[in-house]
LORO-49735 format. One record per residue (C-alpha): z, y, x; chain; residue number from 1; residue in one letter. Coordinates in steps of 0.05 Angstrom, whole numbers, plus 5000, padded with zeros to 4 digits. Example, Ala and Ser with C-alpha at 12.3 -4.5 7.8 and 13.67 -1.06 7.14 Angstrom:
! LORO-49735
<rec><z>5156</z><y>4910</y><x>5246</x><cadena>A</cadena><num>1</num><residuo>a</residuo></rec>
<rec><z>5143</z><y>4979</y><x>5273</x><cadena>A</cadena><num>2</num><residuo>s</residuo></rec>
***
This chain:
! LORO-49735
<rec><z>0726</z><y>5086</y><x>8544</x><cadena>A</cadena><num>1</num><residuo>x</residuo></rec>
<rec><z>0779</z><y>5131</y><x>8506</x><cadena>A</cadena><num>2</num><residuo>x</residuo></rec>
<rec><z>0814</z><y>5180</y><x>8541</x><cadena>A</cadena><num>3</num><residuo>x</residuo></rec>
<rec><z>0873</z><y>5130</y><x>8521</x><cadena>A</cadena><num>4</num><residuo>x</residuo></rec>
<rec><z>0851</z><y>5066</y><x>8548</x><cadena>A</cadena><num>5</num><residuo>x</residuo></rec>
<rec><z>0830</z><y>5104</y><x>8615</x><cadena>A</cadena><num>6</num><residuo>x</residuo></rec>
<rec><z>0906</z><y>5125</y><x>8615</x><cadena>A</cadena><num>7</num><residuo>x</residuo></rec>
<rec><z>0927</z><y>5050</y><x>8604</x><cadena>A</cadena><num>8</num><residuo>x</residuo></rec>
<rec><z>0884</z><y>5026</y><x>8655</x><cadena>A</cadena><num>9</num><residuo>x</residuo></rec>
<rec><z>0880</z><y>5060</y><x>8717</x><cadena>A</cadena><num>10</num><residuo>x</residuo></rec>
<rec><z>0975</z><y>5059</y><x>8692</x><cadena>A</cadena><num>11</num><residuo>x</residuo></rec>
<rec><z>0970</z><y>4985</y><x>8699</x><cadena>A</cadena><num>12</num><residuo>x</residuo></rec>
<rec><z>0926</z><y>5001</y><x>8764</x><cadena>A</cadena><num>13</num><residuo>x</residuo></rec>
<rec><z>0975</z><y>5036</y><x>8813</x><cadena>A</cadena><num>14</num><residuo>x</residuo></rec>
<rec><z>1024</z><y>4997</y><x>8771</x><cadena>A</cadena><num>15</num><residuo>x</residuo></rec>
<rec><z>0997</z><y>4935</y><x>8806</x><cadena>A</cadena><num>16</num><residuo>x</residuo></rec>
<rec><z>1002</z><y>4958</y><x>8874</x><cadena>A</cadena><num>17</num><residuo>x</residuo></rec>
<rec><z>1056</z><y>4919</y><x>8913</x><cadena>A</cadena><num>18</num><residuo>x</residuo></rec>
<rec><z>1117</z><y>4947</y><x>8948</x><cadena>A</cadena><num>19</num><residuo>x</residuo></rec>
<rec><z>1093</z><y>4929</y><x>9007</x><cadena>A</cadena><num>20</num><residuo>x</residuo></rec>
<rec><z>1019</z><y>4965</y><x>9005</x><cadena>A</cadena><num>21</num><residuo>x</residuo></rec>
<rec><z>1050</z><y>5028</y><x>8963</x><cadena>A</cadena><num>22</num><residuo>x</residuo></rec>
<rec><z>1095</z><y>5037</y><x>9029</x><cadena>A</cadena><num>23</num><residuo>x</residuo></rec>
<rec><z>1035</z><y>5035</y><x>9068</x><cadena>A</cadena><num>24</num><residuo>x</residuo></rec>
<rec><z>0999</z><y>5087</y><x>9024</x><cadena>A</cadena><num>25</num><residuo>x</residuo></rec>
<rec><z>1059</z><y>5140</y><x>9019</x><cadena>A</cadena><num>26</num><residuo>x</residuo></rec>
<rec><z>1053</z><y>5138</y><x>9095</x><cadena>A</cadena><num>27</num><residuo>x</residuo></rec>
<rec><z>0981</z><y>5138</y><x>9100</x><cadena>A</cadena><num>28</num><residuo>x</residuo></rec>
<rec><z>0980</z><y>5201</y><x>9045</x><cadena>A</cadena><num>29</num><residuo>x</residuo></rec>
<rec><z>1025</z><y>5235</y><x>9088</x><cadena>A</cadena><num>30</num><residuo>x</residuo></rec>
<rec><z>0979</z><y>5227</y><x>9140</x><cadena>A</cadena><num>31</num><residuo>x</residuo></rec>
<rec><z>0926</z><y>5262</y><x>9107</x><cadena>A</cadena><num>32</num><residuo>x</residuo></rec>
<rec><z>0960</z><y>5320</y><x>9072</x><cadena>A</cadena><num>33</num><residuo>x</residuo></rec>
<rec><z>0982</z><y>5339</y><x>9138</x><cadena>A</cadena><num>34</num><residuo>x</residuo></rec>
<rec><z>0920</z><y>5330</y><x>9168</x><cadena>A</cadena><num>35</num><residuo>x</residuo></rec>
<rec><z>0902</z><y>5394</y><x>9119</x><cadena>A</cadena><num>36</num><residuo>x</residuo></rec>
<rec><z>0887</z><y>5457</y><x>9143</x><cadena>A</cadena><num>37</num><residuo>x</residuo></rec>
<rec><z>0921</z><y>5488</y><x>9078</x><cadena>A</cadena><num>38</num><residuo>x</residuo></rec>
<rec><z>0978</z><y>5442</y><x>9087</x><cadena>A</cadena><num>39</num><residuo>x</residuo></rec>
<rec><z>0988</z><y>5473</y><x>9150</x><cadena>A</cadena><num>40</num><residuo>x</residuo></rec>
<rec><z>0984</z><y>5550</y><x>9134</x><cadena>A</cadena><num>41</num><residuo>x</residuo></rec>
<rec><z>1026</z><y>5533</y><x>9071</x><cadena>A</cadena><num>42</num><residuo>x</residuo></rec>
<rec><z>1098</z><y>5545</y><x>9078</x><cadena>A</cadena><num>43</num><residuo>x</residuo></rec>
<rec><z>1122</z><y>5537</y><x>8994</x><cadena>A</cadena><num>44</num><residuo>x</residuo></rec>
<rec><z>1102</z><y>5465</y><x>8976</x><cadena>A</cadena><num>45</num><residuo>x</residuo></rec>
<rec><z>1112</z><y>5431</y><x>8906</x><cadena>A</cadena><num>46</num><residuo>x</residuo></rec>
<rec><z>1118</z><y>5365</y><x>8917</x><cadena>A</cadena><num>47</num><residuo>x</residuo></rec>
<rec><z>1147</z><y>5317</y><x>8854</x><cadena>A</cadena><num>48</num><residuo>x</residuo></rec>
<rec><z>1187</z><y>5251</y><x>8854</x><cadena>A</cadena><num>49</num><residuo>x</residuo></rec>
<rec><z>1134</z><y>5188</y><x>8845</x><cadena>A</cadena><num>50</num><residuo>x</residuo></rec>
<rec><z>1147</z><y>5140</y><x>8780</x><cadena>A</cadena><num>51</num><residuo>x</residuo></rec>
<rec><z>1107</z><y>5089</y><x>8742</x><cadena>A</cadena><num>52</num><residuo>x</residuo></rec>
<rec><z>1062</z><y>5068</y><x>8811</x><cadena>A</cadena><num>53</num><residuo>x</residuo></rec>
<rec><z>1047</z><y>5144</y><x>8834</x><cadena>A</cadena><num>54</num><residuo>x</residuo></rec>
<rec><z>1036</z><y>5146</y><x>8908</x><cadena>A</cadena><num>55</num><residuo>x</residuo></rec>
<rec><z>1111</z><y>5156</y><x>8936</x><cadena>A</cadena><num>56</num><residuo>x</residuo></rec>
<rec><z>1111</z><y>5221</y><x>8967</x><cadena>A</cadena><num>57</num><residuo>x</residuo></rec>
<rec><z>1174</z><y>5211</y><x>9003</x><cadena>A</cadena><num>58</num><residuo>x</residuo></rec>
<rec><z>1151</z><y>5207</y><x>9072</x><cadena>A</cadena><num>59</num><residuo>x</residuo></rec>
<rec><z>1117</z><y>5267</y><x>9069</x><cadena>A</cadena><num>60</num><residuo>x</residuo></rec>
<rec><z>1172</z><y>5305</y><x>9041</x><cadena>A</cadena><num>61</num><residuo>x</residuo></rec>
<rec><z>1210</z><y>5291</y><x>9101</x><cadena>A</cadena><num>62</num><residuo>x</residuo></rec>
<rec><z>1148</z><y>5309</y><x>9148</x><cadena>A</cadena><num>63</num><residuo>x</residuo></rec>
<rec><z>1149</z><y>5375</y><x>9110</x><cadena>A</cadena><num>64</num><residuo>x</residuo></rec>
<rec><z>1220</z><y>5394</y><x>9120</x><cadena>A</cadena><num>65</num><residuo>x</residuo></rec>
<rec><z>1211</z><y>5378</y><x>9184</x><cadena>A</cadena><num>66</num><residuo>x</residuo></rec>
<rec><z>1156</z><y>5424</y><x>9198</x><cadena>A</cadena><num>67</num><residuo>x</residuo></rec>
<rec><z>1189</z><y>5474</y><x>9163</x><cadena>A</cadena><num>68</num><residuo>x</residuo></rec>
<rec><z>1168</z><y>5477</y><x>9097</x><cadena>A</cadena><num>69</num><residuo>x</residuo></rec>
<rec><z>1203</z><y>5504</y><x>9035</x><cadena>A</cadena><num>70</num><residuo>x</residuo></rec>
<rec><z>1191</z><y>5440</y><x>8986</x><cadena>A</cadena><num>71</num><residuo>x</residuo></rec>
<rec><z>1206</z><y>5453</y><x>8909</x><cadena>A</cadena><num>72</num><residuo>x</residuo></rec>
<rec><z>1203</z><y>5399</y><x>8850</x><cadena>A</cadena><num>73</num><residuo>x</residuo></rec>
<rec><z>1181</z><y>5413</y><x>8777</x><cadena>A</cadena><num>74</num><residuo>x</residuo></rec>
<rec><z>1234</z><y>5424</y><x>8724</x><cadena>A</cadena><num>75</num><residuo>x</residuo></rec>
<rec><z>1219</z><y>5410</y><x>8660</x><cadena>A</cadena><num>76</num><residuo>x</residuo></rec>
<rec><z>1246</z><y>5467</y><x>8605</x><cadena>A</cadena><num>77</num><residuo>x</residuo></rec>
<rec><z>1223</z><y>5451</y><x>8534</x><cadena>A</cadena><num>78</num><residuo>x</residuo></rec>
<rec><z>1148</z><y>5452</y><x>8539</x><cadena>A</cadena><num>79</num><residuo>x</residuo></rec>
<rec><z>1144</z><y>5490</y><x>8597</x><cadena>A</cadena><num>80</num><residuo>x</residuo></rec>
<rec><z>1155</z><y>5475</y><x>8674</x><cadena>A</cadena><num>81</num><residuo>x</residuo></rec>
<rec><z>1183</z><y>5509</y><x>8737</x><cadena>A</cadena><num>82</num><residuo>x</residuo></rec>
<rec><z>1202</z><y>5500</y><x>8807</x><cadena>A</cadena><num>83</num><residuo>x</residuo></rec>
<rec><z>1263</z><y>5488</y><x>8840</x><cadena>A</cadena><num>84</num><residuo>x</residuo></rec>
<rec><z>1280</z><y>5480</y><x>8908</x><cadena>A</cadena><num>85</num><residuo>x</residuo></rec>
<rec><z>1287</z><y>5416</y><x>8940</x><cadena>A</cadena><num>86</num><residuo>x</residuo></rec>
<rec><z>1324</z><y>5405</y><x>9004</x><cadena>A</cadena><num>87</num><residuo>x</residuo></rec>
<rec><z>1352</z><y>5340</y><x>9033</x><cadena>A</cadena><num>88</num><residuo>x</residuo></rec>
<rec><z>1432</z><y>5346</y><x>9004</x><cadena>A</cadena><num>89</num><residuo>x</residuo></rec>
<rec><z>1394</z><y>5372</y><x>8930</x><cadena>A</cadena><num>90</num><residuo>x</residuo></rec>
<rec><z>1426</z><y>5327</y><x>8882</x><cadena>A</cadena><num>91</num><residuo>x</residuo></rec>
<rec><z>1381</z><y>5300</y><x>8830</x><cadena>A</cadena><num>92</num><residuo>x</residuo></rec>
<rec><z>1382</z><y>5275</y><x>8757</x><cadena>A</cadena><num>93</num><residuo>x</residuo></rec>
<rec><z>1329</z><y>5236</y><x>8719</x><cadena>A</cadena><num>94</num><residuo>x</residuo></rec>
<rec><z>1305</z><y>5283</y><x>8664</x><cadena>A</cadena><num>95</num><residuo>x</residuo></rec>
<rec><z>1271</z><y>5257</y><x>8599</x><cadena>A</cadena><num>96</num><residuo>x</residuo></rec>
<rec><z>1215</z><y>5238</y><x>8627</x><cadena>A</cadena><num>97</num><residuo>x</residuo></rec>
<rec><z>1256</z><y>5193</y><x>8677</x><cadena>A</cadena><num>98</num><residuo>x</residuo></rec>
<rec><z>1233</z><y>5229</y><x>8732</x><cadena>A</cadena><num>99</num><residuo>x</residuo></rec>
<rec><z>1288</z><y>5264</y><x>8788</x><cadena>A</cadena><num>100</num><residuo>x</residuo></rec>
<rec><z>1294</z><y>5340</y><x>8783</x><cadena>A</cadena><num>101</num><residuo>x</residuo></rec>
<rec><z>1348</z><y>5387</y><x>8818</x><cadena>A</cadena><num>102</num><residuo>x</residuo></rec>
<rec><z>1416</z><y>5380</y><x>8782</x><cadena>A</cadena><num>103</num><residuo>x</residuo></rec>
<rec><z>1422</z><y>5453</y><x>8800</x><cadena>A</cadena><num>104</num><residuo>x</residuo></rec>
<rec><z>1353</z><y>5502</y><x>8790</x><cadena>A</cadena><num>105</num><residuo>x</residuo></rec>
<rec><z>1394</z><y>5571</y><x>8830</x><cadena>A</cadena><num>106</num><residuo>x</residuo></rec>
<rec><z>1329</z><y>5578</y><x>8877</x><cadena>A</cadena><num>107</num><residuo>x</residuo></rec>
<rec><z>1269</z><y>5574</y><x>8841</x><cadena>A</cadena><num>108</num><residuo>x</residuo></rec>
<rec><z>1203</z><y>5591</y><x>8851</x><cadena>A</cadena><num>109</num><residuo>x</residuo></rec>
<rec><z>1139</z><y>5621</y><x>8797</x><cadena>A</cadena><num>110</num><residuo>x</residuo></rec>
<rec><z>1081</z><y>5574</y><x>8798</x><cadena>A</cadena><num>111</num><residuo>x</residuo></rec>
<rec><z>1043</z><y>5640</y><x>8824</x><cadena>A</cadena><num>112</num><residuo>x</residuo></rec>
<rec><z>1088</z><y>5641</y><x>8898</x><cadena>A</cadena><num>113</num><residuo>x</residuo></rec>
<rec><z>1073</z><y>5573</y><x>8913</x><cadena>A</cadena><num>114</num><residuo>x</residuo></rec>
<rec><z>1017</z><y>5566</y><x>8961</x><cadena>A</cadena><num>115</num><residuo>x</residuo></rec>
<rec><z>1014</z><y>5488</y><x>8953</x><cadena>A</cadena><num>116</num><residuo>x</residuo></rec>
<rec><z>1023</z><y>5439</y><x>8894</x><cadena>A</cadena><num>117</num><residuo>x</residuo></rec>
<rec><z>1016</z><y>5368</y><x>8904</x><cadena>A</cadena><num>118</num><residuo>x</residuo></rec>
<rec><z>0994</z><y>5350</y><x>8839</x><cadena>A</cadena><num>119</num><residuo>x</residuo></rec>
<rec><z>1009</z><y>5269</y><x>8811</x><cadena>A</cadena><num>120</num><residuo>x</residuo></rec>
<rec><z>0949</z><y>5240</y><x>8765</x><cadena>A</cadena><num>121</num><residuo>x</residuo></rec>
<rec><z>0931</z><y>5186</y><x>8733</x><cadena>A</cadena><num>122</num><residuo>x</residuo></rec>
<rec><z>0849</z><y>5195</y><x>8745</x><cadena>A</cadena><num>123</num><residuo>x</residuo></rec>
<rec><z>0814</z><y>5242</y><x>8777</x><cadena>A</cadena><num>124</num><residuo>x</residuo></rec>
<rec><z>0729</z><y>5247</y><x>8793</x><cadena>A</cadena><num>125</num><residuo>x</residuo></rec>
<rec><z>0696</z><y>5269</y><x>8857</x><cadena>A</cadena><num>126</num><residuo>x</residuo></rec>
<rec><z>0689</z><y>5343</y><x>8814</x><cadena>A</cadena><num>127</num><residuo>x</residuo></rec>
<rec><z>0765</z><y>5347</y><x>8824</x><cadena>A</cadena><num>128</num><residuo>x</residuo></rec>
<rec><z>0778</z><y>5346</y><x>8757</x><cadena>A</cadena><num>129</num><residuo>x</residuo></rec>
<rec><z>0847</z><y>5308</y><x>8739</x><cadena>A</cadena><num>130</num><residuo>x</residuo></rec>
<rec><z>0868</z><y>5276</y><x>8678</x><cadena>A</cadena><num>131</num><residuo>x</residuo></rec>
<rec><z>0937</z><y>5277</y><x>8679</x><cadena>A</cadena><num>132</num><residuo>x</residuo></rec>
<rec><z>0995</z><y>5237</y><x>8635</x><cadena>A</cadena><num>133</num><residuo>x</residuo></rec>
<rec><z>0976</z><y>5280</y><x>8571</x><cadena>A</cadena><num>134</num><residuo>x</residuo></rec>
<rec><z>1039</z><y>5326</y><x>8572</x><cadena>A</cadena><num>135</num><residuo>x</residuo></rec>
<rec><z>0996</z><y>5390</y><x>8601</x><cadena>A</cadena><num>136</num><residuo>x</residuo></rec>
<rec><z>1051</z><y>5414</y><x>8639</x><cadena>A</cadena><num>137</num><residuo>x</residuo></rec>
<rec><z>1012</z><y>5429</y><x>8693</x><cadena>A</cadena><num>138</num><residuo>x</residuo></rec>
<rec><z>0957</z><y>5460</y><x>8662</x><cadena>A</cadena><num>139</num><residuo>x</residuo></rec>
<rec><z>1009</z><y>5509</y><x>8620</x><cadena>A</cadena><num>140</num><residuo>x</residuo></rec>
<rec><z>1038</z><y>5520</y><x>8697</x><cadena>A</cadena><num>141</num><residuo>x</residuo></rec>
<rec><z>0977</z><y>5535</y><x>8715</x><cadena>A</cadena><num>142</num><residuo>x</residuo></rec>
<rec><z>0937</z><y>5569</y><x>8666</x><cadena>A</cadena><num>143</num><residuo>x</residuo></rec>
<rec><z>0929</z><y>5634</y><x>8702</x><cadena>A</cadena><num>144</num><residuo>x</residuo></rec>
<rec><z>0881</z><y>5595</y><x>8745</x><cadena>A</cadena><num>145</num><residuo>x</residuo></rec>
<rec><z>0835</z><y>5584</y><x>8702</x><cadena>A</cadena><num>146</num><residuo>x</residuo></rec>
<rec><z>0787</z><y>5644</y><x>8683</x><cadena>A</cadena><num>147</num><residuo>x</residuo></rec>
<rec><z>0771</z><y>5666</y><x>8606</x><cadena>A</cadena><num>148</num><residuo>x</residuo></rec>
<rec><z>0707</z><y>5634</y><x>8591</x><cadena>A</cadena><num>149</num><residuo>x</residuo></rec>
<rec><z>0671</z><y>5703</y><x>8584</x><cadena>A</cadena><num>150</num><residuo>x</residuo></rec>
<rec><z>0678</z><y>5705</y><x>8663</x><cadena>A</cadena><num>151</num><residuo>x</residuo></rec>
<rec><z>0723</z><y>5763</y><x>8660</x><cadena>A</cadena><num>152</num><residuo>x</residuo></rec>
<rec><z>0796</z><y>5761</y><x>8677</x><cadena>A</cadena><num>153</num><residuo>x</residuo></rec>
<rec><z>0844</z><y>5746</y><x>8730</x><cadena>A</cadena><num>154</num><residuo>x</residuo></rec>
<rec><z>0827</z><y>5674</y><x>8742</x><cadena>A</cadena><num>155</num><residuo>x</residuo></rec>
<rec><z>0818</z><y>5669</y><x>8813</x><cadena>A</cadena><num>156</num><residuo>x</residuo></rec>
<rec><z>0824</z><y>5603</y><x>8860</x><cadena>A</cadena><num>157</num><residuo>x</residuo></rec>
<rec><z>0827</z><y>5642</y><x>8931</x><cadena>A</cadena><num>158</num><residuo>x</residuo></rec>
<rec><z>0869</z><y>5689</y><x>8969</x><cadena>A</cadena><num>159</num><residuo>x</residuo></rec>
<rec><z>0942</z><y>5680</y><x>8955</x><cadena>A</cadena><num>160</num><residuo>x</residuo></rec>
<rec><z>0936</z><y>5637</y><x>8889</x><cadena>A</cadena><num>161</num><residuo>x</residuo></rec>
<rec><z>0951</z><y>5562</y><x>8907</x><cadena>A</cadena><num>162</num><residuo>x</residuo></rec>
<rec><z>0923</z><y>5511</y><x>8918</x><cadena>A</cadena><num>163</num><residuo>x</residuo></rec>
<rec><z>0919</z><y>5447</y><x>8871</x><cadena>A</cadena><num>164</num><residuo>x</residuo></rec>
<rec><z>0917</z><y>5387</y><x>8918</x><cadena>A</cadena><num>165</num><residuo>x</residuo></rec>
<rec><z>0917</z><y>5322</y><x>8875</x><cadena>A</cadena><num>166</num><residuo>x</residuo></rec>
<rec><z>0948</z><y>5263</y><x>8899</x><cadena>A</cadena><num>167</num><residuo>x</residuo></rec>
<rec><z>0935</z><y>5198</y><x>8887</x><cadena>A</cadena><num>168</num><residuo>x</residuo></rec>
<rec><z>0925</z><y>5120</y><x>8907</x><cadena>A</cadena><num>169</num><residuo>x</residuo></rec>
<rec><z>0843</z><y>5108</y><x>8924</x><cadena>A</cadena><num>170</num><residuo>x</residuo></rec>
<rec><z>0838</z><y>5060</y><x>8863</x><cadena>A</cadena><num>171</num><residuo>x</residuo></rec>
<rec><z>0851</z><y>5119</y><x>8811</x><cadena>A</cadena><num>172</num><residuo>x</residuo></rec>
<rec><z>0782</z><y>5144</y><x>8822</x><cadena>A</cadena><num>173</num><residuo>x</residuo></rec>
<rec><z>0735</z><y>5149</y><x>8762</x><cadena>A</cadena><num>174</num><residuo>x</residuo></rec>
<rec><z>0663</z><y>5162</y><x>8756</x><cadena>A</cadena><num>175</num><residuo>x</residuo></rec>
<rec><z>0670</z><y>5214</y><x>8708</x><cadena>A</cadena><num>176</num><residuo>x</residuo></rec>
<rec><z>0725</z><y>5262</y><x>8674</x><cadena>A</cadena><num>177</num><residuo>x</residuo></rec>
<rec><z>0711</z><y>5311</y><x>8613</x><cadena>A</cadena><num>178</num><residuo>x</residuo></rec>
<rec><z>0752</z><y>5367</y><x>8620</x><cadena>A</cadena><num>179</num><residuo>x</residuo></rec>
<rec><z>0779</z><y>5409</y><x>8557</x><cadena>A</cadena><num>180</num><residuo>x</residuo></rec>
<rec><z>0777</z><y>5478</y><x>8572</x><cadena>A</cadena><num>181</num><residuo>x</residuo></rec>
<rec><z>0834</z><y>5489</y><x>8582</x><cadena>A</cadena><num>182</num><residuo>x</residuo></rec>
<rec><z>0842</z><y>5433</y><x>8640</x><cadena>A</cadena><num>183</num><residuo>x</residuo></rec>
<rec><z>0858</z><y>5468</y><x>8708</x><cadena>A</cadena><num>184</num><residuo>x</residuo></rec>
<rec><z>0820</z><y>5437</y><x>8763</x><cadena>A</cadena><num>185</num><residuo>x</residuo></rec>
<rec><z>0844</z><y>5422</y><x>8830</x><cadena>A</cadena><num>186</num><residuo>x</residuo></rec>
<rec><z>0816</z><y>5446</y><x>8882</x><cadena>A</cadena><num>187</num><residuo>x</residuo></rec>
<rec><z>0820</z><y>5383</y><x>8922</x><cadena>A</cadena><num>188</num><residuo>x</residuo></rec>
<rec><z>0851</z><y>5301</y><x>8916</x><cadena>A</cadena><num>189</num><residuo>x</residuo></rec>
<rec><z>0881</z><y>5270</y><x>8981</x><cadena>A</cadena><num>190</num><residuo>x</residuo></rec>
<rec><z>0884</z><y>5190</y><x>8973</x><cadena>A</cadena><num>191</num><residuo>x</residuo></rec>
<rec><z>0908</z><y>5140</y><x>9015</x><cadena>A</cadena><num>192</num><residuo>x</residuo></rec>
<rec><z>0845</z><y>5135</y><x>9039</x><cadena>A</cadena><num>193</num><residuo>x</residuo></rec>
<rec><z>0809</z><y>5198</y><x>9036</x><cadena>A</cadena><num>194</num><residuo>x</residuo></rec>
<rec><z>0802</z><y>5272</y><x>9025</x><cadena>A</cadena><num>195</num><residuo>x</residuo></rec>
<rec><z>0760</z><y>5293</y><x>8978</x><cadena>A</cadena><num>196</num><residuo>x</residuo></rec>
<rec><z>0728</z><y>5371</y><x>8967</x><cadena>A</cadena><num>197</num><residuo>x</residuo></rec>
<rec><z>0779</z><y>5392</y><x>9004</x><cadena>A</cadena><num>198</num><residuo>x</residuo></rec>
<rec><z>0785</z><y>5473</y><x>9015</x><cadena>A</cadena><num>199</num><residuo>x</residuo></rec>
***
């Protein structure tokens, strides 16, 4: 299946879902992001605004703020992405994409000071490996993550780098994902159901 069709499909998946069972699931991922050991040592969490089917994240936005975290949405700038800080009274606008962002970006955050990103997808494998809408905004976020492939450089997934947690609904699971090189990896997917290769 092309790369395209795989995008269709597992769309018209979580597209499918019904109100009722995608309420269920933002609950039920909230659950088991704060079930998380890194959730729970992480106090700077990206967390992003759900369109097109993506598991609602809403619930555990709140849950965050309550336990104190510092959550931050992605901006979009030209090609490029950031992070802005996201508190209850943050007013929003849809950007091109349709997708909310802070009206205001004052307090933002580098990609590299975040110690958690809750990462949307459309597919991901049981390698962790994510294919995303086909913007790469992540991955260009991200790139420092991912080591030259000589082996040599400043690609590193411990210590204070963050961690890429993908999110998703259990049904976006594939078999298999081939990653270009210069996909960035997660290091683990939460579902509504699961938690898989978790760090």
């Amino acid at each position: 299946m092309s790369i395209q069709k795989l995008r269709q499909s597992m769309r018209a998946c979580r597209e499918a879902i019904t109100p009722y069972k995608q309420d269920i699931a933002a609950i039920n991922i909230a659950q088991n992001i704060r079930a998380t050991a890194i959730y729970q040592q992480s106090r700077h969490v990206a967390v992003y605004c759900a369109i097109g089917g993506e598991i609602n994240l809403q619930p555990l936005i709140e849950a965050a703020w309550a336990d104190g975290k510092q959550c931050y949405l992605p901006v979009v700038q030209g090609n490029n992405m950031t992070f802005a800080r996201y508190c209850e009274d943050t007013e929003v606008i849809s950007n091109v994409f349709g997708i909310n962002e802070p009206v205001s970006a004052r307090v933002v955050i580098t990609a590299a000071d975040l110690e958690l990103v809750l990462t949307p997808l459309v597919a991901f494998d049981r390698k962790a490996n994510r294919l995303g809408m086909g913007g790469g905004y992540y991955d260009r976020a991200f790139s420092f993550l991912v080591p030259p492939s000589d082996g040599v450089g400043n690609g590193c997934r411990k210590g204070h780098w963050p961690t890429l947690m993908g999110v998703a609904h259990a049904c976006q699971e594939v078999d298999l994902l081939h990653p270009e090189l210069w996909d960035v990896p997660l290091d683990c997917v939460v579902t509504d159901q699961d938690i898989h290769t978790c760090v």
